[in-house]
Backbone as a chain_set.jsonl record, in Angstrom:
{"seq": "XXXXXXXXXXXXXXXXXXXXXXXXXXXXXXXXXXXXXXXXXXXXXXXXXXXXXXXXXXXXXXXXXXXXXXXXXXXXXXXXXXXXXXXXXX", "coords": {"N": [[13.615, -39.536, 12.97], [16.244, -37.087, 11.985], [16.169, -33.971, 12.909], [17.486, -31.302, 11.735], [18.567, -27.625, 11.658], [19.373, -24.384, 11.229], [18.498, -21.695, 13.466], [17.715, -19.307, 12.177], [15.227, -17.981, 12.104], [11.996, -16.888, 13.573], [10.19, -19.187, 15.339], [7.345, -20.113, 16.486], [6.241, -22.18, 16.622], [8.268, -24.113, 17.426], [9.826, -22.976, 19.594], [7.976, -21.003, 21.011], [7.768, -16.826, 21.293], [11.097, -16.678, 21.865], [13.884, -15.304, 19.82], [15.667, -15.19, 17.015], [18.49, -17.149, 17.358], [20.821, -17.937, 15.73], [21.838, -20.226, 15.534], [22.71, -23.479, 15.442], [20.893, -26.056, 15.086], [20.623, -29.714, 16.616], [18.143, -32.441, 16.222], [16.574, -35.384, 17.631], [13.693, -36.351, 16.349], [10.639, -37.151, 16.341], [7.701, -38.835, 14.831], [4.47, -39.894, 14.851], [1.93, -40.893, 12.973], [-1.131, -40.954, 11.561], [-2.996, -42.701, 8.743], [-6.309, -42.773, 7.614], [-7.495, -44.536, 4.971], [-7.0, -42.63, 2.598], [-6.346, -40.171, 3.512], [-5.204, -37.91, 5.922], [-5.611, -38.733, 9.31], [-4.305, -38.09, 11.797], [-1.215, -36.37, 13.5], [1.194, -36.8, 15.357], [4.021, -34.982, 16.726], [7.02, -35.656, 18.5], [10.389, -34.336, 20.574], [12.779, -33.414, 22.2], [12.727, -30.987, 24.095], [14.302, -29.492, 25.677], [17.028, -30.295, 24.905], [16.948, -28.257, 22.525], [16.91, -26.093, 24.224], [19.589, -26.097, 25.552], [21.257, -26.457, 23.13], [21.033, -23.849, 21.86], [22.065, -22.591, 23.757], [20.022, -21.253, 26.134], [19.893, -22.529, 27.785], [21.351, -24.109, 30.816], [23.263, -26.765, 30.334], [25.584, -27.983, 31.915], [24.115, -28.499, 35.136], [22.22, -29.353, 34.362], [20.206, -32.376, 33.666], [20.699, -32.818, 30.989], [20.893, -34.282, 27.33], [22.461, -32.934, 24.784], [23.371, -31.795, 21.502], [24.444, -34.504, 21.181], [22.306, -36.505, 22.179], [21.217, -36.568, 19.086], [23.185, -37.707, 17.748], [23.7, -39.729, 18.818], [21.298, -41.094, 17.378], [22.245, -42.005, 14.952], [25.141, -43.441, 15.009], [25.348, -46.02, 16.325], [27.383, -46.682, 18.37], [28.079, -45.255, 20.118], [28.017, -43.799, 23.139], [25.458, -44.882, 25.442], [24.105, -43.786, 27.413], [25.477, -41.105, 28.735], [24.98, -39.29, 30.481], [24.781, -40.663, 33.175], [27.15, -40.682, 33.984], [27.695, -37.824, 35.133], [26.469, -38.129, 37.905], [28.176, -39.53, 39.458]], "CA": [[14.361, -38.763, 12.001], [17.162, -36.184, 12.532], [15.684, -32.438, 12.658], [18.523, -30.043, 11.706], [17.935, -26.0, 11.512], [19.926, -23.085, 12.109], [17.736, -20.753, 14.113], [17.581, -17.897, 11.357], [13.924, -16.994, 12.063], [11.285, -16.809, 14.91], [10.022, -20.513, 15.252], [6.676, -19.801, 17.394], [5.278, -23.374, 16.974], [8.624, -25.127, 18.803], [10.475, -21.591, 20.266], [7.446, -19.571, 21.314], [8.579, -16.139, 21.882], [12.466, -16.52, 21.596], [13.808, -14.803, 18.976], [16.293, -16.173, 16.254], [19.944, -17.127, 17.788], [21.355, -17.86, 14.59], [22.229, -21.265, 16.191], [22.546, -24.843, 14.573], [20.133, -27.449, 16.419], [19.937, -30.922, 15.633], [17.313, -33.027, 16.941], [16.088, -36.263, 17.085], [12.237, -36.078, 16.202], [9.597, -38.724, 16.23], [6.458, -38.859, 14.249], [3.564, -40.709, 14.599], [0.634, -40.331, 11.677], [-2.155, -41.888, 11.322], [-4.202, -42.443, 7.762], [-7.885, -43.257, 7.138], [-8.203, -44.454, 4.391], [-5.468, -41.97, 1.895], [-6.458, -39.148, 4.15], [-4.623, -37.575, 7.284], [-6.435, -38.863, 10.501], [-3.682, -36.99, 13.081], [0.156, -36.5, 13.753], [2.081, -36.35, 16.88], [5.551, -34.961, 16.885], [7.745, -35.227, 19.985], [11.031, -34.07, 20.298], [13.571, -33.17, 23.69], [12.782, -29.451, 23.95], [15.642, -29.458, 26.637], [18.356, -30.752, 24.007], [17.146, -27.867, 22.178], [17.154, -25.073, 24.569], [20.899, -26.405, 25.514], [22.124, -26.056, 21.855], [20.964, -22.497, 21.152], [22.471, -21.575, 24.311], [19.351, -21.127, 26.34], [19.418, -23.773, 29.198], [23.163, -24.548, 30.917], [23.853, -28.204, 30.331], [26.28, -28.755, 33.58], [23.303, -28.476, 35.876], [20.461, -30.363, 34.362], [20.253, -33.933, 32.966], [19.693, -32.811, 29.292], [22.142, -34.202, 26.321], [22.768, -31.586, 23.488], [23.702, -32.814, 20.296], [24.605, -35.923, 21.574], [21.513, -37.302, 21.899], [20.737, -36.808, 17.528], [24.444, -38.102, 16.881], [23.735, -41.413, 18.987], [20.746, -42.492, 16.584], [23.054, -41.912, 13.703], [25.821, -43.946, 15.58], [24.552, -46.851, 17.68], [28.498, -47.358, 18.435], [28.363, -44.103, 20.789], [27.676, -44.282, 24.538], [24.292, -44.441, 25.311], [23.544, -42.343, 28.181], [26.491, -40.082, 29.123], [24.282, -38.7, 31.846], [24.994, -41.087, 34.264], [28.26, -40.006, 34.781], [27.766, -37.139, 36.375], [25.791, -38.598, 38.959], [28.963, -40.543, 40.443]], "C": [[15.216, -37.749, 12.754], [16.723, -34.714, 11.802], [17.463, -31.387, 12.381], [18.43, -28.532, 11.18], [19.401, -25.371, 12.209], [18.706, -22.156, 12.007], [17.803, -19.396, 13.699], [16.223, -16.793, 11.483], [13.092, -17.64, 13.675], [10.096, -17.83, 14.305], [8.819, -20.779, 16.283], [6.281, -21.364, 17.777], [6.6, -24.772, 17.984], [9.888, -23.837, 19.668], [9.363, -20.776, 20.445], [8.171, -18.692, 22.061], [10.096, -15.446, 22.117], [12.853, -16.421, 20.208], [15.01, -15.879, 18.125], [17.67, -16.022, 16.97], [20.948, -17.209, 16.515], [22.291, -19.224, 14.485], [22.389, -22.438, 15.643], [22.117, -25.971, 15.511], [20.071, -28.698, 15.194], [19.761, -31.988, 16.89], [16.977, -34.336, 16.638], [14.424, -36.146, 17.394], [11.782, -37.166, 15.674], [8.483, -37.827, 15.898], [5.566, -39.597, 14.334], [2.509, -40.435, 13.912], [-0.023, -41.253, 11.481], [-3.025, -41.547, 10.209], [-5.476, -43.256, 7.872], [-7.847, -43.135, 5.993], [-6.935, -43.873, 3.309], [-5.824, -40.514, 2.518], [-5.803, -39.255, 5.554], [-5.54, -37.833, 8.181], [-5.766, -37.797, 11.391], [-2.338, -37.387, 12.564], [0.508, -36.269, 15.249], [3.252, -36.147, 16.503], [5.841, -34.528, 18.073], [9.28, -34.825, 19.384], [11.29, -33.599, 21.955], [13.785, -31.719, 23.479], [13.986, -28.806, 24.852], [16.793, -29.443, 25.715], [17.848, -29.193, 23.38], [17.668, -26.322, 21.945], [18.799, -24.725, 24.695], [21.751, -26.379, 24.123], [21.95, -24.379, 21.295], [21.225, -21.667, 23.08], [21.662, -20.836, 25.788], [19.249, -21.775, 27.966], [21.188, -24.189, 29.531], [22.632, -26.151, 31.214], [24.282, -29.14, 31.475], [25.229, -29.014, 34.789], [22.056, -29.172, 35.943], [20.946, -31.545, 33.64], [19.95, -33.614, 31.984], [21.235, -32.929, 28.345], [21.878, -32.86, 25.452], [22.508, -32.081, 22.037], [23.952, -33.86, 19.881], [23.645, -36.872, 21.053], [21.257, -37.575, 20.236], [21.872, -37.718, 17.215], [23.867, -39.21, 17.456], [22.295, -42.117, 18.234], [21.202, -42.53, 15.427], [24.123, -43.05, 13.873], [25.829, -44.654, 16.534], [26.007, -47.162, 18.598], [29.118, -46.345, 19.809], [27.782, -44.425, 22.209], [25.947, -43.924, 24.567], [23.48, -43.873, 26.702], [24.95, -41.823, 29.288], [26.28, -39.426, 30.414], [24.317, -39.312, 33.079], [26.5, -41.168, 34.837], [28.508, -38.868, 35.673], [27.232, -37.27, 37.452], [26.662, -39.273, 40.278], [30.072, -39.514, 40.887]], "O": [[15.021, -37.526, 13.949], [16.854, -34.386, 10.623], [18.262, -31.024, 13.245], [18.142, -28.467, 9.985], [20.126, -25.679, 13.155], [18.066, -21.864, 10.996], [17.916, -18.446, 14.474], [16.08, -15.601, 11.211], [13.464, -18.469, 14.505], [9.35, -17.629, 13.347], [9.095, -21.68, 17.075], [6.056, -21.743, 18.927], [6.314, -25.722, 18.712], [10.798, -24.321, 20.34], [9.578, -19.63, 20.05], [8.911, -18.98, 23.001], [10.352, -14.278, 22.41], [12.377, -17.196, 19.379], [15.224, -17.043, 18.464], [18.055, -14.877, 17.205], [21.877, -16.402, 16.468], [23.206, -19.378, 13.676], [21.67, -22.172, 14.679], [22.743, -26.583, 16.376], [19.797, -28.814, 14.0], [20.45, -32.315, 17.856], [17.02, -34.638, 15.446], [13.981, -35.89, 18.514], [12.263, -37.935, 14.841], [8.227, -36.691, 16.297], [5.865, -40.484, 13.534], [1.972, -39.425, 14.369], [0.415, -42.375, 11.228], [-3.736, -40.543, 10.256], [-5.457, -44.426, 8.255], [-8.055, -42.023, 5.506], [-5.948, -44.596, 3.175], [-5.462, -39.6, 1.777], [-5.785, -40.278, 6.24], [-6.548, -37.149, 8.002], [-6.377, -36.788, 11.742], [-2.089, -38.223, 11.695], [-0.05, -35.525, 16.054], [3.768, -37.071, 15.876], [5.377, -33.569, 18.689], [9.544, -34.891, 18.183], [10.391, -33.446, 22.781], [14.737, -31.242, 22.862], [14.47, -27.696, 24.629], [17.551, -28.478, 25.805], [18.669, -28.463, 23.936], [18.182, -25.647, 21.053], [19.341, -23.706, 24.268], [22.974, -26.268, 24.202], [22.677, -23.858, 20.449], [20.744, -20.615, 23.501], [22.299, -20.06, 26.501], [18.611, -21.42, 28.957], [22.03, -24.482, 28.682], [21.843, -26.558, 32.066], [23.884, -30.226, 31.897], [25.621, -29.919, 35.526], [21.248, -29.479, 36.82], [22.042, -31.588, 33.081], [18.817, -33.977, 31.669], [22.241, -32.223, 28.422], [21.062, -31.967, 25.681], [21.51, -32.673, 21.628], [23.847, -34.303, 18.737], [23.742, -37.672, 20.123], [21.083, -38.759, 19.947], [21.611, -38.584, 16.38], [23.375, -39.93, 16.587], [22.061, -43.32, 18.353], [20.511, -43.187, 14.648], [24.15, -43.784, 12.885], [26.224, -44.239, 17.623], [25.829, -47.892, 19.573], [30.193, -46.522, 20.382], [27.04, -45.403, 22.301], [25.347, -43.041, 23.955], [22.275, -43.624, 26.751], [25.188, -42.245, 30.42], [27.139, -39.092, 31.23], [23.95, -38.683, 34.072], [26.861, -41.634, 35.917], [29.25, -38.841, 36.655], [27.521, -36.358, 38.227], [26.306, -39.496, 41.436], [30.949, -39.855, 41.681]]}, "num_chains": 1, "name": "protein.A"}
């Protein structure tokens, strides 16, 4: 799924600590859930905490291997390059 937030409030459980930027992130976030039964067994959510430091500003981009916004737009748009990151490498 595609996470989208502007960073209006203090977000301890995936920003511990950093306060609100006032920022617009959008993420691509995976779920995995498991039921027993019609009851919750567990969840896992992942998500590229890099992409998200790099959109609120947090982490410079030019220096590390981390997409931005990119990465959410290309599972919206399979028609988009799919890793951009190996260009700067050459």
């Amino acid at each position: 799924m595609i996470f989208k937030f502007t960073h209006t409030i203090k977000m301890d459980w995936m920003l511990p600590g950093i306060a609100h930027t006032g920022k617009r992130v959008e993420i691509p976030l995976v779920a995995i859930v498991r039921f027993r039964g019609r009851k919750l067994a567990h969840e896992h959510i992942y998500w590229d905490q890099a992409s998200v430091l790099v959109q609120l500003g947090l982490s410079a981009v030019e220096t590390l291997p981390v997409a931005g916004v990119e990465s959410a737009r290309k599972v919206l748009d399979p028609n988009l390059p799919s890793n951009p990151l190996t260009n700067r490498a050459v």
